[in-house]
Structure formats: C-alpha cells, structure tokens
C-alpha positions in Angstrom: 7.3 -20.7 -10.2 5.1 -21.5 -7.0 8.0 -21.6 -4.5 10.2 -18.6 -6.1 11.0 -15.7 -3.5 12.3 -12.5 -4.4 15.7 -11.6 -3.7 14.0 -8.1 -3.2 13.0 -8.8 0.3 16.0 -10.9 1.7 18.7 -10.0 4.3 21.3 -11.5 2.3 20.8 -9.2 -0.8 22.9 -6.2 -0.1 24.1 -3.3 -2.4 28.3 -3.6 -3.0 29.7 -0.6 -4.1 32.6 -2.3 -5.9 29.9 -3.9 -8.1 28.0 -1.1 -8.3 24.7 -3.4 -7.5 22.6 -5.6 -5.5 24.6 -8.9 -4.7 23.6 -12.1 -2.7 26.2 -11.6 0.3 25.8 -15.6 1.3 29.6 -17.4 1.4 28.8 -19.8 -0.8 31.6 -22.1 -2.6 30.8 -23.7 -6.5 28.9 -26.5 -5.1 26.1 -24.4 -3.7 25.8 -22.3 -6.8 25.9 -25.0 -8.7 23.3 -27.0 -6.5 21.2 -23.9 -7.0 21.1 -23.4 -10.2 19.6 -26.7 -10.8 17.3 -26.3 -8.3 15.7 -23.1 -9.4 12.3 -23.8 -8.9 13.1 -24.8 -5.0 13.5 -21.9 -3.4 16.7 -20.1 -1.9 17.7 -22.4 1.0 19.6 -19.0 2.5 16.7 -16.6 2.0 16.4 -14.4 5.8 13.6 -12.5 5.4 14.2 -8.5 5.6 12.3 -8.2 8.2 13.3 -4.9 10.1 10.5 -5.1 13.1 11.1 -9.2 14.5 13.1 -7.7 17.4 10.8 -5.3 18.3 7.6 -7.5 18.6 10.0 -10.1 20.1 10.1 -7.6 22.9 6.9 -6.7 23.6 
C-alpha cells in the first residue's frame, strides 16, 4: 500500500500499561473506526508524526 504509514513513528501510538502494549491513544467513537477500516489503504487521517526536534528548529 502506497499511502500506508506506520504506526511506529506516530505521536498518537503510546505504550498502556493496562494493555500491556502499544495502543492508538486518538478518542475515536465506532464511526471513525469503522470509517477506517474501510479505508485502509488511505492513510491515518490522525497520524502526528513523532517528531521529537520540530520545536527546537522552530526556534532557531
């Protein structure tokens, strides 16, 4: 899949100790799962890139 993005690198994919895993941490109700899972191939429309240094070269 061309547009796929891995969950690996997102903001939204945290580790929850109750699940003992990485989970999506996005409120999302059963329509935007839903929505999603037919839409696979799209893209996450809530993927934030993990990007740790976009405040530091916003400051310089």
């Amino acid at each position: 899949m061309a547009n796929e993005i891995s969950c690996d690198t997102c903001s939204n994919y945290v580790y929850d100790e109750e699940e003992e895993g990485y989970v999506c941490d996005v409120d999302m109700d059963e329509d935007d799962v839903a929505r999603m899972s037919l839409h696979m191939n799209r893209g996450c429309p809530y993927y934030s890139l993990d990007d740790e240094y976009r405040i530091v070269r916003h400051q310089m």
